[in-house]
TORPA-740982 format. One line per field, with one value per residue (C-alpha): residue in one letter; x, y, z. Coordinates in pm, 1 decimal, decimal comma, always signed. Last residue first. Layout:
<nodes>
rest = (a  ...)
east = (X  ...)
north = (Y  ...)
up = (Z  ...)
</nodes>
This chain:
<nodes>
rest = (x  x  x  x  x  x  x  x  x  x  x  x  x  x  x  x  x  x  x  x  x  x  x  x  x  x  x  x  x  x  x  x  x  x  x  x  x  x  x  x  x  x  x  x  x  x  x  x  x  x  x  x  x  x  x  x  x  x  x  x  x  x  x  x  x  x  x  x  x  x  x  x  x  x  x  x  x  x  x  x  x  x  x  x  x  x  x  x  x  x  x  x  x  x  x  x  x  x  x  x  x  x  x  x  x  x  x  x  x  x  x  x  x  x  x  x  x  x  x  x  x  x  x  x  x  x  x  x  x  x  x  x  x  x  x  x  x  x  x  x  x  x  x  x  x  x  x  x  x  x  x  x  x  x  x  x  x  x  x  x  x  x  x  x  x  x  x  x  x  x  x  x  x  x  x  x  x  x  x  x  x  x  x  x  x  x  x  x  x  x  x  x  x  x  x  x  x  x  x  x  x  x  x  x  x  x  x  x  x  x  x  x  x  x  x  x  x  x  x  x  x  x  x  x  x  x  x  x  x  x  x  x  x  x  x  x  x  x  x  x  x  x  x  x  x  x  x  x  x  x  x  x  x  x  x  x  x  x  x  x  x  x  x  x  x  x  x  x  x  x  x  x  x  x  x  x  x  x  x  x  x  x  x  x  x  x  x  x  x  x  x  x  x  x  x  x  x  x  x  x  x  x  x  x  x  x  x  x  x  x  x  x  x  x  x  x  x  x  x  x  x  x  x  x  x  x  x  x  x  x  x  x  x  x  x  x  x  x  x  x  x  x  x  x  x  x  x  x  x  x  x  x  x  x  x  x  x  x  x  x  x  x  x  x  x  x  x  x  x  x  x  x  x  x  x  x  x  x  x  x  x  x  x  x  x  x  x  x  x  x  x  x  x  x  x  x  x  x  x  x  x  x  x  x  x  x  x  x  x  x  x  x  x  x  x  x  x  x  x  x  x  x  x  x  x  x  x  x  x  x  x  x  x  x  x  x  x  x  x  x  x  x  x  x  x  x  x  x  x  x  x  x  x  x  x  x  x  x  x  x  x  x  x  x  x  x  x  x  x  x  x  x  x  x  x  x  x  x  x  x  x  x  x  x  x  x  x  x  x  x  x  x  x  x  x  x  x  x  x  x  x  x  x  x  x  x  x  x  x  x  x  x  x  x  x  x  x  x  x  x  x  x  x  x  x  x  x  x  x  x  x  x  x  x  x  x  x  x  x  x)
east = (+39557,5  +39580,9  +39258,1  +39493,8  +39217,8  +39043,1  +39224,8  +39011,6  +38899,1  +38607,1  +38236,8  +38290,9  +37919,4  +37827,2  +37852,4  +37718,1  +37759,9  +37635,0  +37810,0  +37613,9  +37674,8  +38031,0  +38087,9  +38235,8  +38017,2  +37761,3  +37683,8  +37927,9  +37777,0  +38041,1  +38053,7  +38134,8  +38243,6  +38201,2  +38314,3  +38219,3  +38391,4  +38238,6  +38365,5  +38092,8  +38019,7  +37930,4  +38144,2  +38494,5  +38622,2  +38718,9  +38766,3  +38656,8  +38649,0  +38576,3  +38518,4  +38699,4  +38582,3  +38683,2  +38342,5  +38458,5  +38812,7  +38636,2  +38380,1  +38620,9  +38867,0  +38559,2  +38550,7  +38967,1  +38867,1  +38635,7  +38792,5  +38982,2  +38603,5  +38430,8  +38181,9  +37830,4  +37908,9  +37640,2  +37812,3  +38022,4  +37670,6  +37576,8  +37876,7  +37859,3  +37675,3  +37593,4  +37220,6  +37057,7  +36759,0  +36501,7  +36671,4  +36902,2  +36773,6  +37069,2  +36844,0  +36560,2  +36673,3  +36936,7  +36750,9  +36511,5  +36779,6  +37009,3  +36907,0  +37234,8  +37234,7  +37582,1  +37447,8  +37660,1  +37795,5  +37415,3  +37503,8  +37321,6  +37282,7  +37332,1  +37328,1  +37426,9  +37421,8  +37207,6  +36841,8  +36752,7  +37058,7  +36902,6  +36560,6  +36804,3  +37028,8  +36739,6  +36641,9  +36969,7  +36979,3  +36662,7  +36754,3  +37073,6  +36856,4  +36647,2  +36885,5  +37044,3  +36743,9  +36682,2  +37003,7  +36928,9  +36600,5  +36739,1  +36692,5  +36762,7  +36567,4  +36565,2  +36223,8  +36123,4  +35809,0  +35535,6  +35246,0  +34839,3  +34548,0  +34595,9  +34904,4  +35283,3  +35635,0  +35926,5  +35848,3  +36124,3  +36141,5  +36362,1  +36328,8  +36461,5  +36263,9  +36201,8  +36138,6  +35893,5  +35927,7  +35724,8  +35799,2  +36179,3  +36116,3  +35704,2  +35795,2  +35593,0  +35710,9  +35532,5  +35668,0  +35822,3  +35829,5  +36116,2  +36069,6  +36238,1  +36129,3  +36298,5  +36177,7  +35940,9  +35762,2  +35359,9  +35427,1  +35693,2  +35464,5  +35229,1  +35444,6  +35582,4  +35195,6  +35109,9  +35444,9  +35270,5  +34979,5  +35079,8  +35306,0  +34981,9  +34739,8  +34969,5  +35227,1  +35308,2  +34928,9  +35051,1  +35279,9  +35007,6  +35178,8  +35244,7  +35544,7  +35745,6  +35637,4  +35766,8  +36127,6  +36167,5  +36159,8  +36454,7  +36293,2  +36613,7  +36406,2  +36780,1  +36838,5  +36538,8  +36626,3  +36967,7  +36819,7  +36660,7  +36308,3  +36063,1  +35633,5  +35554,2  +35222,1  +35051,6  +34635,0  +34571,3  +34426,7  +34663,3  +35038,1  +35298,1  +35644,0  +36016,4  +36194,7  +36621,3  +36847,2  +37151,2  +37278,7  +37569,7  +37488,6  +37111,3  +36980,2  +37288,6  +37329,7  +36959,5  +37009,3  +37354,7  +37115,1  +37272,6  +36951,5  +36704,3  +36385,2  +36501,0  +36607,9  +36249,5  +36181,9  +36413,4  +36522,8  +36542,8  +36257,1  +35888,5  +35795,1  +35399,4  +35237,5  +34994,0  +34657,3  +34391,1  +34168,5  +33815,1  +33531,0  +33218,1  +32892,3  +32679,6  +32316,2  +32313,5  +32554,5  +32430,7  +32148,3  +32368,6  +32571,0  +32196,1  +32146,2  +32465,7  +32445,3  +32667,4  +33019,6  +32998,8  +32968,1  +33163,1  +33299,6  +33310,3  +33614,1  +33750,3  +33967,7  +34145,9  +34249,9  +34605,6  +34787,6  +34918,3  +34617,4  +34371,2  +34510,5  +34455,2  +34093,2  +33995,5  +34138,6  +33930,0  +33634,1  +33624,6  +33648,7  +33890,4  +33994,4  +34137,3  +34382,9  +34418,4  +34732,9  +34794,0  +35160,6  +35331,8  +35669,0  +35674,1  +35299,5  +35455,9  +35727,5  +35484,4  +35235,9  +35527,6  +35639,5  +35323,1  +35239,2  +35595,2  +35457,5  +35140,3  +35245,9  +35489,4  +35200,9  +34952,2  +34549,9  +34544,8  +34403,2  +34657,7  +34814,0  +34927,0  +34559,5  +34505,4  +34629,0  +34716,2  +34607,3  +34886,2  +34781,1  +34969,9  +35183,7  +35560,9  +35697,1  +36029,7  +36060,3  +35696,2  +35820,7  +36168,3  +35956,5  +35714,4  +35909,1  +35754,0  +35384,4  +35083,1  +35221,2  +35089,4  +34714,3  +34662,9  +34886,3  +34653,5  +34706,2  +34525,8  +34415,3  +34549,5  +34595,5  +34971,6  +34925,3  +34822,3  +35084,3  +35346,7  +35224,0  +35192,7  +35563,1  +35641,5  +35430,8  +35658,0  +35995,7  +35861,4  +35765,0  +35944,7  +35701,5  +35517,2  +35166,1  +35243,1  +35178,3  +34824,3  +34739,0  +34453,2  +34321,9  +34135,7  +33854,6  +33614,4  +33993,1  +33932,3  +33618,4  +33358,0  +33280,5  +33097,8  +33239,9  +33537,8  +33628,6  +33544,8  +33813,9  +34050,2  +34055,8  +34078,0  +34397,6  +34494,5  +34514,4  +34655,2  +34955,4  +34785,1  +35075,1  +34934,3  +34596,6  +34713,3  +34884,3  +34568,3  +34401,3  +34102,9  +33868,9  +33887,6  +33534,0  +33624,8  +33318,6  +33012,6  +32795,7  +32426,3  +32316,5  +32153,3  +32272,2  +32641,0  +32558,2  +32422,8  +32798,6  +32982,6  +32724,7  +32793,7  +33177,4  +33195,8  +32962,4  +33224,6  +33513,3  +33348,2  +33312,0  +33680,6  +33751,5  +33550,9  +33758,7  +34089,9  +34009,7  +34048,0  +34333,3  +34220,7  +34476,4  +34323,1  +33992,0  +33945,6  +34213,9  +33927,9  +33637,3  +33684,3  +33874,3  +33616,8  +33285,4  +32994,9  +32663,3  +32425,2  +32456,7  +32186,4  +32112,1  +32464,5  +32543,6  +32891,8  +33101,3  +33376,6  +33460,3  +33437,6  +33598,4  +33458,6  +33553,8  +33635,6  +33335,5  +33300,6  +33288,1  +33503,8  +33837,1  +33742,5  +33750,0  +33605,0  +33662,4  +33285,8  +33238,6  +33061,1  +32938,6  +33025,2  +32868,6  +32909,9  +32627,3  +32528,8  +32355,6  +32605,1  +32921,5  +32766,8  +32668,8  +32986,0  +33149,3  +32910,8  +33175,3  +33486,1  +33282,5  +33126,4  +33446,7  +33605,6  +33378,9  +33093,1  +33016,3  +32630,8  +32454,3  +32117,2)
north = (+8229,7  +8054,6  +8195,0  +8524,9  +8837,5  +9024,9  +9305,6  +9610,9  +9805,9  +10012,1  +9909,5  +9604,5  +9448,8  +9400,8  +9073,4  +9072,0  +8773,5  +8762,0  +8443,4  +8259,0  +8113,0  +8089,5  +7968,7  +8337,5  +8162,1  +8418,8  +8352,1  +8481,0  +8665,8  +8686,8  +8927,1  +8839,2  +9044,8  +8958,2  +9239,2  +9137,2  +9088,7  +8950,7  +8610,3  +8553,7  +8238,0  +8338,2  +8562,4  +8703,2  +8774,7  +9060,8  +9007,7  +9015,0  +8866,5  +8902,0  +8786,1  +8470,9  +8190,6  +7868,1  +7815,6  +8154,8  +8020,7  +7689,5  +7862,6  +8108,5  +7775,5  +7666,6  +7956,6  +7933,4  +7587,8  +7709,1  +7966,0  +7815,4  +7615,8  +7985,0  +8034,8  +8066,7  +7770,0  +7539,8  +7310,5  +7578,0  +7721,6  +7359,9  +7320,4  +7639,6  +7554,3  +7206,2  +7300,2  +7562,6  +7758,9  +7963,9  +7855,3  +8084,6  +8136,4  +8411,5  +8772,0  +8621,4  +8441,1  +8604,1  +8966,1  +8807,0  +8764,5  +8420,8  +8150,2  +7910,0  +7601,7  +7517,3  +7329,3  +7450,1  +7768,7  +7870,3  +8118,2  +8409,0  +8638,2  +8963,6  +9049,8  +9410,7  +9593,9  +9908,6  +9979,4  +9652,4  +9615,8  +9941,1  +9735,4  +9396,7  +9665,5  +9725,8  +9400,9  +9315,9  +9581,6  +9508,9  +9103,5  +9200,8  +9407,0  +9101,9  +8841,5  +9032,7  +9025,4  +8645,9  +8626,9  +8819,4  +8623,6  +8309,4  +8190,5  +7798,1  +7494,9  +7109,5  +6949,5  +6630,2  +6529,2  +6319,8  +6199,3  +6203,7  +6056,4  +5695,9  +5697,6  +5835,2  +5889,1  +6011,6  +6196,4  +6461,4  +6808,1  +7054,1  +7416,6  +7747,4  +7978,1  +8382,5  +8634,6  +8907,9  +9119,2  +9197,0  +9292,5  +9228,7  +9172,0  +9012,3  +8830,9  +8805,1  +8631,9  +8687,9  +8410,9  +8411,1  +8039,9  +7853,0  +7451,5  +7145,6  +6757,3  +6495,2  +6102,1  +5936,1  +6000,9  +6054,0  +6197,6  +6443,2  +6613,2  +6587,5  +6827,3  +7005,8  +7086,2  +7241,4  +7463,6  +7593,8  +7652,7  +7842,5  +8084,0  +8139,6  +8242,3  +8474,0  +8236,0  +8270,2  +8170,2  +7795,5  +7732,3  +7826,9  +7907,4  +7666,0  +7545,7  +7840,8  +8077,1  +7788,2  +7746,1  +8160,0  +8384,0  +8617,7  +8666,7  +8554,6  +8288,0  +8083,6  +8117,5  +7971,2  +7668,7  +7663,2  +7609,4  +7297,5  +7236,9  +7021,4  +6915,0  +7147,7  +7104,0  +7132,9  +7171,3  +7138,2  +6823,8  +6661,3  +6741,8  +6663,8  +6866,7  +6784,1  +7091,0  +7152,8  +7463,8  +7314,2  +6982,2  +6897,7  +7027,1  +6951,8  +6716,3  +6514,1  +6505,3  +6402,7  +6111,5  +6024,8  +5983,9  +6177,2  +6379,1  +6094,7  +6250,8  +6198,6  +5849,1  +5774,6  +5840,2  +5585,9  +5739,6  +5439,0  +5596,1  +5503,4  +5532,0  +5457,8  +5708,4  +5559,6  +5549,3  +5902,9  +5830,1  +5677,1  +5924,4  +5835,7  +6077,4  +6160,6  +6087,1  +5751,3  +5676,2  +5940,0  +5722,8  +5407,0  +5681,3  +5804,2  +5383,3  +5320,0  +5600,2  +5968,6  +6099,3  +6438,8  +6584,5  +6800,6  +7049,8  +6801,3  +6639,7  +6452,7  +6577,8  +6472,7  +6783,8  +6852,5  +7012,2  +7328,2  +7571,5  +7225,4  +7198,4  +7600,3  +7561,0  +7285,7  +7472,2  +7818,7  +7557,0  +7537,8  +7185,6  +6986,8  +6708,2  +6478,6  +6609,8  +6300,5  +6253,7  +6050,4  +5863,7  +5846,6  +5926,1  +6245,9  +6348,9  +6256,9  +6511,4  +6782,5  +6719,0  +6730,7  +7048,3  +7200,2  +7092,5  +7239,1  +7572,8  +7546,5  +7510,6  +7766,1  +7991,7  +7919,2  +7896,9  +7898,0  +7599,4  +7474,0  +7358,7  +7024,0  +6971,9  +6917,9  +6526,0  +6402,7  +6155,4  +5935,5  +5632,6  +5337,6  +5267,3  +5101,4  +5221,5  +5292,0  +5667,1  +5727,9  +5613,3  +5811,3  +6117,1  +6085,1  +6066,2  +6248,5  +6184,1  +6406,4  +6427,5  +6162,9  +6053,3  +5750,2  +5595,4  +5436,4  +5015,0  +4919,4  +4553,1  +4278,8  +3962,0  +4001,6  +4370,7  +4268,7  +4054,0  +4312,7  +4530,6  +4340,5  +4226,3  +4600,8  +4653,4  +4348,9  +4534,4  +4855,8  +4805,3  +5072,8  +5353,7  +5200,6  +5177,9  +5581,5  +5635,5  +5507,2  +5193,3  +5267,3  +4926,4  +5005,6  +4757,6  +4800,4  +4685,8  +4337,5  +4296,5  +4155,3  +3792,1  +3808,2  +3512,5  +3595,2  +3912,3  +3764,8  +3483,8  +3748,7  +3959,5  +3683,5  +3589,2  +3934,0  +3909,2  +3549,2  +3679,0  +3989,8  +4221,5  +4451,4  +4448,3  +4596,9  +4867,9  +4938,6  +4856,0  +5125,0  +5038,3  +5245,4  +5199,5  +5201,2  +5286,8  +5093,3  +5221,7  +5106,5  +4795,8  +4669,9  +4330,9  +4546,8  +4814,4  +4544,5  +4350,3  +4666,3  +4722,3  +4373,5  +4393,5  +4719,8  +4554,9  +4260,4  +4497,6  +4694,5  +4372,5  +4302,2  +4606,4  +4530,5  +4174,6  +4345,7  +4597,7  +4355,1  +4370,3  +4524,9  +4820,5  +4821,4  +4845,7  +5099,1  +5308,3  +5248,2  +5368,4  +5721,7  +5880,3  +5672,3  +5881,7  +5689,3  +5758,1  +5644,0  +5518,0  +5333,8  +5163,3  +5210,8  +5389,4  +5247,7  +5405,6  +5308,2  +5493,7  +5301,4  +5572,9  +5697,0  +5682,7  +5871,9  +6091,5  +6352,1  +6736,1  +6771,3  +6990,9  +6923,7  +6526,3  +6380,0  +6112,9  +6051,7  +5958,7  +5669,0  +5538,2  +5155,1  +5011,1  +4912,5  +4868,2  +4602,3  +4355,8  +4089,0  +4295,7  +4523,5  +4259,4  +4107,2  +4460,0  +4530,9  +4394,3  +4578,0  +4922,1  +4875,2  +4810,2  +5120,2  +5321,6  +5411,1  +5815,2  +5911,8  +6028,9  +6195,3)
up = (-234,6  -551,9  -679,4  -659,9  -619,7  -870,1  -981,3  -979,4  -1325,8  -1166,2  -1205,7  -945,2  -926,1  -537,4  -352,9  -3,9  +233,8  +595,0  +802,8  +1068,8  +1399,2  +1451,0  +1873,1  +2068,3  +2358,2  +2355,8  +1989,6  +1693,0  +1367,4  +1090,6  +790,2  +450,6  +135,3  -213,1  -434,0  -802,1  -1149,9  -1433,0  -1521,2  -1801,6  -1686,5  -1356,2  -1068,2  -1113,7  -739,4  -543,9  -234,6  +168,1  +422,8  +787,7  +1151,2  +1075,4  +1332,8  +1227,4  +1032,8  +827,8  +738,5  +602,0  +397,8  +302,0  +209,1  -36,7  -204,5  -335,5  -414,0  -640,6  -773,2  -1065,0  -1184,1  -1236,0  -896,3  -1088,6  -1267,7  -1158,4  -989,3  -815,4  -679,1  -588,0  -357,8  -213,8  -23,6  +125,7  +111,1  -86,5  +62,3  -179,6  -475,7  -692,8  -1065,6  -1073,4  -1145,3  -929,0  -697,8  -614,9  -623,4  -372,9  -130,4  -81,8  +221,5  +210,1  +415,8  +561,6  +887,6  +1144,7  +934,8  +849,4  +543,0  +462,3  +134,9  -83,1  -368,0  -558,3  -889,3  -706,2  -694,4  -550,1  -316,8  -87,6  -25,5  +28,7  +318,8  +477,3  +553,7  +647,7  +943,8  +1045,9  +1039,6  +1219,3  +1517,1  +1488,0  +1537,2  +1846,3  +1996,5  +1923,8  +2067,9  +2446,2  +2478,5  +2436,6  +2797,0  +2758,1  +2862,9  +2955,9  +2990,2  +3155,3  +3098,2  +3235,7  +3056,7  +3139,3  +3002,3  +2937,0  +3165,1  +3068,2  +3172,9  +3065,4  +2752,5  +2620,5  +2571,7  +2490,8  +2516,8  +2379,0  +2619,5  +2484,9  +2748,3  +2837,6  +3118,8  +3421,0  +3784,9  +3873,4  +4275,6  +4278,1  +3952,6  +3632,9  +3321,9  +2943,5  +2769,3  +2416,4  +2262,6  +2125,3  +2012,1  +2112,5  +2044,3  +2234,0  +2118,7  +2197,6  +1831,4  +1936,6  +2308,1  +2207,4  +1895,9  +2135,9  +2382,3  +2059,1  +2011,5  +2359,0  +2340,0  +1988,8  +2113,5  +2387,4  +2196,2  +1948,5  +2238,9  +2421,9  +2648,3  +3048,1  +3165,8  +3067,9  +3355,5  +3607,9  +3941,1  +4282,4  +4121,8  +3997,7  +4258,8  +4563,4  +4339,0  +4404,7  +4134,7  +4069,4  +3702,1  +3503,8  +3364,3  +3314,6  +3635,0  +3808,2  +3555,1  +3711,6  +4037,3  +3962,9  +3908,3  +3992,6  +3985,9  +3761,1  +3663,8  +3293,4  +3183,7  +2803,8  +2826,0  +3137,3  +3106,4  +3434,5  +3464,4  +3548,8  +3486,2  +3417,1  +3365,5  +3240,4  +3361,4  +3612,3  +3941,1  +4041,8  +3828,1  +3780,8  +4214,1  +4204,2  +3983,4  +4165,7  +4477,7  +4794,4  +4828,2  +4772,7  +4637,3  +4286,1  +4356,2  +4344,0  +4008,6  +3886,7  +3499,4  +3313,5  +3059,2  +3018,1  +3323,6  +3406,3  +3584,6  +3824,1  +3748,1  +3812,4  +4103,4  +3961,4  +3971,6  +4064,7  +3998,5  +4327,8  +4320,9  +4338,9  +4562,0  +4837,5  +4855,6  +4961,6  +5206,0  +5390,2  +5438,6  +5539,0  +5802,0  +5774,2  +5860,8  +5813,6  +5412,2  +5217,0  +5378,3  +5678,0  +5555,4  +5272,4  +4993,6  +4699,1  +4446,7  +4592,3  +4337,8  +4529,1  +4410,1  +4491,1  +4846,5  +4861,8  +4695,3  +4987,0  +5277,7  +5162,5  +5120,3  +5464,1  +5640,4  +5537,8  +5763,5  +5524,6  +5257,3  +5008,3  +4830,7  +4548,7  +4546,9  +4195,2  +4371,9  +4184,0  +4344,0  +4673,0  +4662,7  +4503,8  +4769,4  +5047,7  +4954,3  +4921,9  +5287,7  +5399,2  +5295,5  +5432,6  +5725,4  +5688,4  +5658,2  +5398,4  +5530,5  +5915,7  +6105,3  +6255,1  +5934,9  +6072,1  +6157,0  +5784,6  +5859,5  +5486,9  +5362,3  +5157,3  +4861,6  +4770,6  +5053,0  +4980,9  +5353,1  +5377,5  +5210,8  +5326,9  +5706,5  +5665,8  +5567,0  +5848,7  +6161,2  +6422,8  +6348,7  +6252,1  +5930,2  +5788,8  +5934,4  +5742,7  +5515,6  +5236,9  +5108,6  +4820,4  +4860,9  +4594,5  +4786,9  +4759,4  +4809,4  +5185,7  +5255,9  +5095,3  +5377,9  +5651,3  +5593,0  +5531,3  +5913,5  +6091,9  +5926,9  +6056,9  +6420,5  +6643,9  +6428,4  +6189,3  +6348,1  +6394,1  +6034,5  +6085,9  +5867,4  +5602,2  +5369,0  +5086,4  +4963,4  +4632,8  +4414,2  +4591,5  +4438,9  +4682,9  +4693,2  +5073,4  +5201,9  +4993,2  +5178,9  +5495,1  +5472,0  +5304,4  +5642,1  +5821,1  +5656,0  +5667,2  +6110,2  +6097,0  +6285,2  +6513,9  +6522,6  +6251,4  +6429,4  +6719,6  +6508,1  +6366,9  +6054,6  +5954,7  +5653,1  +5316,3  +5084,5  +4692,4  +4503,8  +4458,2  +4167,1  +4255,1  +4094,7  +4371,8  +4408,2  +4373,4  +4610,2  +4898,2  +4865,0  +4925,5  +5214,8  +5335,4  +5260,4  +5469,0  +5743,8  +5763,6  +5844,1  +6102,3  +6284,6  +6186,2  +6336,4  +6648,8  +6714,9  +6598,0  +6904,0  +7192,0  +7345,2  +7682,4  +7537,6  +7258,1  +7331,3  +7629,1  +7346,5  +7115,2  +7350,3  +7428,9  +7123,9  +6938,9  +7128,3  +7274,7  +7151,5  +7420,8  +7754,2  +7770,2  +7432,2  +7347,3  +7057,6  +6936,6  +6597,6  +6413,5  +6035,8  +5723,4  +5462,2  +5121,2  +4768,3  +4437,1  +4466,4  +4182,5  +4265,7  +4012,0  +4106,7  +4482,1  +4383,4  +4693,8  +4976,0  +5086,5  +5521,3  +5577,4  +5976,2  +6034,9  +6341,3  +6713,8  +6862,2  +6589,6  +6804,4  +6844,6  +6833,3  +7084,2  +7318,8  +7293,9  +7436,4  +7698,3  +7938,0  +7797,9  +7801,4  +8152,0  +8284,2  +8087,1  +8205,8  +7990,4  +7925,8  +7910,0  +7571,5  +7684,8)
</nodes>
């Protein structure tokens, strides 16, 4: 039966323990909950006295510490890491990354990583086979001696993981300070419940830390319910008793070689200037730009055919027009939004972004849900551009407009046109559209047919005076429309002689304005004058 030591009896069996392996390393797996793939483990102190029995951490570390000697049993712990490490590799077994504990203690110890690397290279292990974890709290009153630590320690080449964050009082200024390479998260900040506010600020943080290229592992899961709402708010790293206690070397070694290894996804890579720090820093000019003087704005990861939001600005809640909150934007499936051919569309302007670096747009119709408007579906206008990147996963950062209410519009005028063409084939009439930004012409089928028009004529009406269709003493008369209708004329209209044989027609124009009163397009008719009217004064 397991008996409690005193802290006497703990302090003086203490060389015994190091001697005879007392004190040991148990492994506990870090795990992909998305694969089921390991993507590490953590050393984790343990003493069974021959006596007294298993003796618990919470028990004999503080006994440690504050005798000073707890850098003597880490490095213990330490050196059975590098031996196991060591054992996979003679073996051929697939070693994966094994996290060891530094304490404050240890921070403060001078030579502390020199002895560190002294082991490491008795044993030649791979540096990338070794994470270090500091506790958030080693920070706290000590942070200029824990960023020397720190920059030791990545001069050597370890990965460095923050453990227990959260659980302190100042962790946001620590992560902001601190250059760590990997976050766990302490799941006893959610007291246990699933969601809440807890919950809430958890999701925060994961999205924070996800644009600061910082993975984030939830330790202390223990119900799958924890692990599928980490994974719903892009937390897929877990380790806890849901999937395995802390277990021997020997259990951990066959573990290996049953469970698949999963390396944690690199770094995004930024392609752009854009600092993606700055974007968590609320007085940044970045974040000032993002917020107040751009349109409705995302910043978004794409993996496959899988796509996060990992931001979003207020004026992009706007634009949706959904009254949807910033939480339902980012904890929801982007991609459930489009029908099958909407989808695959957005999914090809993102390559199309990726291959040419530069922004790509595209319009798609989205079918948006919201617990206050319900459902409606909406057309997006975005654009898109690449701002980061790995081997198998890019960052965006899309701008986008709601252009629901003029595709609408374009229809009811594309009805109305429609009908008109059938009407214009049983009478002496054309008719035809003008982009005033671009000045491309699209004519009907009659044009086309009856005139030899082309399908789309660019720089009209240049090529329509070239080919004598407007008689030479009108052109210039044409070419002011053009101009009068790009400055906003709602209408024209006249009666002008039309091709070689001057006959006369009634050309009339109608302009279609956007929201902004900004020309669009102009709709031209002509239709064959039977009656004798005078054309009008090429002159003006």
């Amino acid at each position: 039966m397991d008996k409690r030591m005193t802290a006497e009896e703990l302090v003086g069996r203490l060389d015994e323990a190091l001697e005879k392996g007392h004190i040991f390393a148990l492994y506990q797996p870090k795990m992909n909950h998305s694969t089921g793939r390991m993507i590490g483990a953590e050393a984790l102190m343990r003493w069974r006295d021959p006596e007294f029995g298993m003796q618990y951490p919470s028990d004999f570390i503080p006994v440690l510490e504050n005798n000073g000697l707890i850098s003597r049993a880490d490095l213990r712990i330490f050196e059975n890491v590098c031996r196991f490490q060591r054992r996979c590799l003679d073996s051929g077994v697939s070693a994966v990354p094994v996290s060891f504990n530094m304490s404050r203690y240890d921070i403060c110890e001078t030579d502390y990583v020199e002895r560190l690397e002294e082991i490491r290279r008795r044993f030649d292990i791979p540096v990338k086979l070794l994470h270090v974890e500091i506790t958030e709290s080693s920070a706290i009153g000590g942070m200029e001696l824990v960023t020397n630590v720190l920059e030791k320690l990545h001069g050597y080449g370890y990965i460095v993981e923050m453990d227990d964050f959260g659980s302190g009082y100042s962790s946001l200024n620590v992560l902001k300070d601190l250059n760590v390479d990997f976050i766990k998260l302490d799941m006893r900040f959610m007291s246990g419940t699933i969601g809440g506010r807890g919950g809430a600020i958890i999701s925060a943080v994961v999205q924070m830390t996800k644009w600061l290229d910082t993975p984030v592992i939830a330790e202390g899961v223990e119900t799958l319910a924890q692990a599928d709402y980490m994974k719903s708010i892009g937390c897929r790293y877990v380790q806890g008793y849901l999937y395995s206690k802390p277990i021997s070397e020997d259990d951990f070694f066959e573990k290996l070689k049953e469970t698949g290894f999963e390396p944690v996804a690199p770094a995004i890579e930024m392609v752009s200037k854009m600092d993606a720090v700055k974007f968590w820093d609320p007085n940044s000019l970045e974040t000032l730009i993002f917020n107040s003087y751009v349109g409705g704005a995302a910043i978004f990861t794409y993996r496959g055919e899988s796509i996060e939001i990992l931001r979003v600005n207020k004026k992009y809640l706007k634009e949706l027009g959904m009254n949807m909150t910033e939480r339902e934007i980012l904890v929801s499936d982007p991609l459930e939004v489009f029908d099958q051919a909407n989808r695959q569309l957005y999914l090809a302007t993102l390559e199309r972004a990726i291959a040419s670096g530069e922004e790509e747009s595209c319009e798609t119709w989205r079918t948006i849900c919201s617990k206050i408007c319900g459902e409606d579906k909406i057309c997006i206008r975005s654009f898109i551009r690449l701002i980061g990147k790995t081997e198998d996963q890019a960052i965006f950062y899309a701008m986008v407009q709601n252009v629901t209410k003029e595709k609408q519009k374009f229809s009811e005028l594309y009805d109305s046109e429609r009908k008109f063409f059938i009407a214009a084939e049983h009478t002496n009439s054309f008719a035809w559209e003008v982009d005033l930004s671009t000045m491309v012409m699209r004519p009907c089928y009659r044009c086309m047919r009856d005139l030899n028009i082309p399908p789309i004529v660019r720089n009209y009406p240049e090529p329509m005076i070239e080919s004598g269709l407007f008689p030479p003493d009108y052109a210039d008369y044409y070419r002011g429309w053009m101009q009068q209708l790009k400055d906003g004329v709602g209408e024209l209209e006249a009666v002008i002689p039309l091709t070689v044989g001057r006959v006369p027609f009634r050309v009339k124009y109608t302009t279609e304005f956007d929201e902004n009163g900004k020309p669009l397009k102009a709709y031209g008719s002509a239709a064959m004058v039977m009656e004798d009217n005078e054309p009008a004064d090429p002159k003006g």
